[in-house]
C-alpha positions in Angstrom: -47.9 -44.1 12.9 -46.2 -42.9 9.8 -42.4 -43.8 9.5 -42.1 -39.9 9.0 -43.3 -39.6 13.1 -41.4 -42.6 14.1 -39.0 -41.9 17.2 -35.9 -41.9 17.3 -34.2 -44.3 19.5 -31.9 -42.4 22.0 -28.3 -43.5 20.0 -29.3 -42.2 16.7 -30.7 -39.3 18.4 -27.2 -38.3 20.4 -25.1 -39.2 17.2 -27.8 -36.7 14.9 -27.8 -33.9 17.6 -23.8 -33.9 17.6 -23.8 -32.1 14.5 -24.4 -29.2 16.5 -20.7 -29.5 18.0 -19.9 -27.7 15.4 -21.7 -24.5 15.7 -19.0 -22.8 17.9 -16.4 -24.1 15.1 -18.6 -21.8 12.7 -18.9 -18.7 15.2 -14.8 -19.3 15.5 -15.1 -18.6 11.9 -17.3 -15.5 12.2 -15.1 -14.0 14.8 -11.8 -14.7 12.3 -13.7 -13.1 9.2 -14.2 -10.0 12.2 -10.6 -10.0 12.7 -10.1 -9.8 8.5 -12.3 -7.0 7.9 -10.6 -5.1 10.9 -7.2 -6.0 9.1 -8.0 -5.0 6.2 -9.4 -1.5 7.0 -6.1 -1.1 8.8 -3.9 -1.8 5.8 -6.1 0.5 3.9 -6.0 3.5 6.1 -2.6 2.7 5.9 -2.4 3.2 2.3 -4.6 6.6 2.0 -2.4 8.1 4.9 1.3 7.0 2.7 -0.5 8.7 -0.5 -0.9 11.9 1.3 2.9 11.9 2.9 2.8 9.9 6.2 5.8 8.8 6.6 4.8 6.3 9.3 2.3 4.9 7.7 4.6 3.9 4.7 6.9 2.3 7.4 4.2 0.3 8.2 3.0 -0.9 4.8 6.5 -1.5 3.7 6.9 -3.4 6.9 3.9 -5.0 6.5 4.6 -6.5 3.0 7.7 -7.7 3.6 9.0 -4.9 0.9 13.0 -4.1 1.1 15.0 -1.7 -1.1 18.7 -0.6 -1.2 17.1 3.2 -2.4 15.4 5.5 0.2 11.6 5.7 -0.2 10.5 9.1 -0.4 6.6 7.5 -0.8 4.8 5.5 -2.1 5.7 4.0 -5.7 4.1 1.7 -8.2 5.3 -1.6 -6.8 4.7 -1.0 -3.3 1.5 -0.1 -4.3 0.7 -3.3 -6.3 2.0 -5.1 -3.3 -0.4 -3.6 -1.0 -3.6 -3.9 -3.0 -2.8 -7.4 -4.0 -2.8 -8.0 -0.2 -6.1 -6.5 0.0 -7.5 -9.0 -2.9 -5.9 -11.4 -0.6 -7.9 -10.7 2.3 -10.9 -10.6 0.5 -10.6 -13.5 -1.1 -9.8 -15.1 2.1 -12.8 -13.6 3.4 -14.8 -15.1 0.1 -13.5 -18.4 1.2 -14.5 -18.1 5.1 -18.2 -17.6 4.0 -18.5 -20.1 1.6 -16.9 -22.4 4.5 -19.7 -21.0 7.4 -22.6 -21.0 5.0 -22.1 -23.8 2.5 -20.6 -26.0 5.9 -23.6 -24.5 8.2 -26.2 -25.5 5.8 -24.7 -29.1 4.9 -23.5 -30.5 8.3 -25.3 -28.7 10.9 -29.0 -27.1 9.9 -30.7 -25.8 6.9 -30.7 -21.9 7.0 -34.1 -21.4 5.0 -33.3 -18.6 2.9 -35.5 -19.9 0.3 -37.5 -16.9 -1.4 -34.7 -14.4 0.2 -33.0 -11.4 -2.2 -29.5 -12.5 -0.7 -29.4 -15.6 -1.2 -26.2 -16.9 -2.9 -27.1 -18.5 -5.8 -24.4 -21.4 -5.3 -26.3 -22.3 -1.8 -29.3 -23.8 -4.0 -26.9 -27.1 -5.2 -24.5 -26.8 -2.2 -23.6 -30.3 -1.0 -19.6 -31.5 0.5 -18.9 -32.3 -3.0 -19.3 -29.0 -4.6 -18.2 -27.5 -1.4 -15.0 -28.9 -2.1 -14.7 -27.9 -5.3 -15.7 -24.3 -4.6 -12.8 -24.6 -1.9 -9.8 -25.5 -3.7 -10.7 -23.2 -6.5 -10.8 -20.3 -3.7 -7.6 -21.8 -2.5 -6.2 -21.9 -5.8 -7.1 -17.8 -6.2 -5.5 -17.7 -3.2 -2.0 -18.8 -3.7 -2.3 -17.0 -6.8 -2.3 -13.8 -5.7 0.6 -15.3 -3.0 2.5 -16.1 -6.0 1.9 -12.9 -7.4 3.4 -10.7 -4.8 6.5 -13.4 -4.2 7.5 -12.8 -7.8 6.6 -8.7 -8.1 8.8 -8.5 -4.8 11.1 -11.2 -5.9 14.5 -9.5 -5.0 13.3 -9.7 -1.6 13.0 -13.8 -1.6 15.4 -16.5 -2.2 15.5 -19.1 -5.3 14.6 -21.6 -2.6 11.6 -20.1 -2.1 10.3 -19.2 -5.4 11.2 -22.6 -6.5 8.8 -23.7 -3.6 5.6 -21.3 -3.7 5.9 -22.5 -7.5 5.5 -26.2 -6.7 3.0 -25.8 -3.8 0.4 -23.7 -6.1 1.0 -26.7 -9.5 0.2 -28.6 -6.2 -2.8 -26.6 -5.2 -3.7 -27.1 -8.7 -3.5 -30.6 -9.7 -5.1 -30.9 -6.6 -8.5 -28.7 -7.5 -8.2 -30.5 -10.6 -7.9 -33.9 -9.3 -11.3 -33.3 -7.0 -13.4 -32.0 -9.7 -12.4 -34.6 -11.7 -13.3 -37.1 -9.1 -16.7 -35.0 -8.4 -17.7 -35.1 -12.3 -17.1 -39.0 -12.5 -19.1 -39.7 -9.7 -21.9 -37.1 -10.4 -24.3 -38.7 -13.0 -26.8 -36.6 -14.6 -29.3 -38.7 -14.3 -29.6 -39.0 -10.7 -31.1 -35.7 -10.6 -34.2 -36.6 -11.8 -34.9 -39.2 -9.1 
């Protein structure tokens, strides 16, 4: 008997199959990335609806993005624009870092996905380990609290010193943090161990 055919005693067998605990963590996923999408079609029929003259549909984005002025709205103008759209990118790249979490998680802790050969493929999926899923991860992150940051400061009026000061020192955070991790990937990475 080859060691490939070996059995596998029953302990090493129940600790391997657990993996598969995590499958409904990775449907949770799926169903949140539903709720996104379904979001962000709202905010955008939102946003057609204020360009033609809906006045409740401005309440709503205005509402929505936290957007407060002393002068009476009479539509929709450049900054609550900005504001809106940026939110959009802001779903999406949420929804760019939900993915890379189900597919780059599915395929390293639970099973392979075999989409060798397949025209969809991502092209990051082919070197996907926990390593350079982390890496992948705080740089979405980062784009994340970027685009946060963003709409804090073009709706600044709106937010205290406080909490500029704050959403400032949690993204240097974010990124001294991305930095720190694929620093700490490329020292323990050696190019030769890919020819093994």
């Amino acid at each position: 008997m080859t060691q490939l055919n070996k059995p596998i005693p029953p302990l090493p067998k129940l600790i391997f199959a657990s993996r598969w605990l995590q499958l409904p963590l990775y449907i949770g996923l799926i169903v949140a990335q539903a709720v996104y999408v379904y979001h962000f079609w709202v905010e955008l029929v939102h946003l057609i609806e204020a360009a033609f003259g809906n006045e409740a549909a401005l309440d709503k984005l205005v509402t929505s993005i936290g957007y407060v002025t002393s002068a009476k709205l009479d539509g929709l103008n450049e900054t609550i624009i900005m504001l809106v759209v940026l939110a959009l990118i802001d779903v999406v790249m949420i929804s760019n870092l939900l993915i890379m979490v189900i597919v780059g998680g599915y395929e390293t802790f639970v099973s392979r996905l075999r989409l060798e050969g397949h025209p969809d493929q991502p092209e990051w999926l082919n070197h996907v380990n926990a390593g350079v899923l982390k890496v992948k991860l705080a740089t979405a992150i980062i784009g994340i609290s970027s685009i946060h940051l963003l709409k804090t400061f073009i709706n600044a009026a709106n937010y205290t010193d406080k909490v500029l000061l704050w959403q400032t020192v949690i993204h240097a955070v974010f990124l001294l943090s991305a930095l720190a991790i694929a620093l700490t990937e490329r020292l323990i990475h050696h190019p030769g161990d890919d020819d093994h």
